[in-house]
Structures are given as C-alpha cells and as structure tokens.
N, C-alpha and C positions, 0 to 999 in steps of 0.2 A: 321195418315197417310194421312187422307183427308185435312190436314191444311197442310200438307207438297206441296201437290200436287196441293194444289191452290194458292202457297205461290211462287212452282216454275212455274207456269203456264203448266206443263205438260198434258197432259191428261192420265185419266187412261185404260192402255190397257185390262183391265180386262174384262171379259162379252160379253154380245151380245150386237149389236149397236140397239136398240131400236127407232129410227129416224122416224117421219111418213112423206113418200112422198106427196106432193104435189094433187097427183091426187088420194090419200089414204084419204085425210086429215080428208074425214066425214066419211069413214069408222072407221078410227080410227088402220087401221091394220099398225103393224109393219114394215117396211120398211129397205133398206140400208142407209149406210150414204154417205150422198152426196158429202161430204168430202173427202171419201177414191180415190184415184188414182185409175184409170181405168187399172193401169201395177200392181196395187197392190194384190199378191195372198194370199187370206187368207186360212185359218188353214182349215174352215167350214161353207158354207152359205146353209139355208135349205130353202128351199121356197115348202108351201102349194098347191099344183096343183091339189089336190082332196079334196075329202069331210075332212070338220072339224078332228084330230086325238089327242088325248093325246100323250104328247112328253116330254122329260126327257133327258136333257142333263147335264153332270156331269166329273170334272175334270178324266182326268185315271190314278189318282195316291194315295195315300194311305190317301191323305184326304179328298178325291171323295165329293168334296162341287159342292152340286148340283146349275147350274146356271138358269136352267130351265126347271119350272115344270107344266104342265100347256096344257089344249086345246089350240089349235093352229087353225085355222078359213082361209077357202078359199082364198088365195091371202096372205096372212102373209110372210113374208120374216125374220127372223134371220142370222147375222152374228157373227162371234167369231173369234177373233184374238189370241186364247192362244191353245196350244195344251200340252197336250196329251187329249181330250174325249171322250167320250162314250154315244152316242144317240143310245134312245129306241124311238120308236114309236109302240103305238096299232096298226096302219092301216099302215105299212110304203108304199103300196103302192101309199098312197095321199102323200106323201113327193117327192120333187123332193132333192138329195142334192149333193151339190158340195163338193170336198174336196181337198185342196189345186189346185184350177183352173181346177180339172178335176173333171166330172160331173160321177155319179154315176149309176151303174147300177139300172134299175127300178126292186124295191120289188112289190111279188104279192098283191093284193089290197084285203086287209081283214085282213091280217096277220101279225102277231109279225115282229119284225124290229131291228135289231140291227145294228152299224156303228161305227167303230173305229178311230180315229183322231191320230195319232202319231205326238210324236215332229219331229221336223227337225233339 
C-alpha cells in the first residue's frame, strides 16, 4: 500500500499529523500541519493546555487500532483526519479538544477523560 501511495503521489489520510511548527522547532513538540486549509474542518485536534497527560487515541470501530499512545507534554498539538475515535486521557482536564471545528467542553483537571469522534 505504501508503494502504491508514493507511486500515485497521494498522501496518506491516516493518523495524526505529526508536523513540528517552526517556533516548536527545539522543543521538539507536535504541531498542525501547515498545509491543511484554514476552512478545513477536521474529525479531532487535541492540544495540551495543561500539565503533561497520558492519552490514547484509538479507531471506534471493531479494529480499535490504536494510533496513539503515549505522554503528551505542554504545548503538544495532535491532528486526525479519520473518524470514528475514541480518546482517553488520565488528566483530560490538561487537554483542550476540538471536534469537528467545535471546541470541547473543559474536563475537570485530575480526572479520567473520555471523548467520542463520530463519522460524518
């Protein structure tokens, strides 16, 4: 599939966009991609606004392939272009997240966190 996809030049929609911004760059933290359109509404963008949390994002469907697993660190930003999923966070109070362009109620800060992504 990855020779297919380089062979047509597409990109692949799958995953978080992993990109590090410019003013991130010695942090080293996660970013959006600078590429996407600014009219462009995605599925799920989560951005870190509070202390470090363990976070778990995983398709919502019967082959729940998890796409990310992993501490997430102050200022971190994730994007995902695929739905249906399912994020857990330990602290979801330190997460800010968006879903499909509308931003999320804030979880209390300490506490388990769960967040549903539906397809469109």
């Amino acid at each position: 599939m990855a020779l297919v996809n380089a062979v047509t030049g597409e990109p692949d929609p799958k995953g978080p966009s992993a990109a590090v911004s410019p003013s991130d760059a010695g942090a080293g933290s996660r970013s959006s991609d600078a590429t996407a359109s600014p009219t462009a509404v995605l599925p799920l963008v989560i951005r870190v606004i509070g202390p470090a949390t363990a976070v778990v994002v995983r398709i919502a469907d019967t082959s729940g392939r998890v796409l990310t697993n992993g501490t997430l660190k102050t200022g971190e930003t994730l994007q995902y272009r695929e739905a249906p999923l399912q994020v857990v966070a330990t602290n979801g109070g330190s997460l800010q997240v968006v879903i499909y362009g509308k931003l999320q109620p804030r979880e209390p800060a300490g506490e388990r966190a769960v967040w549903l992504v539906k397809s469109r």
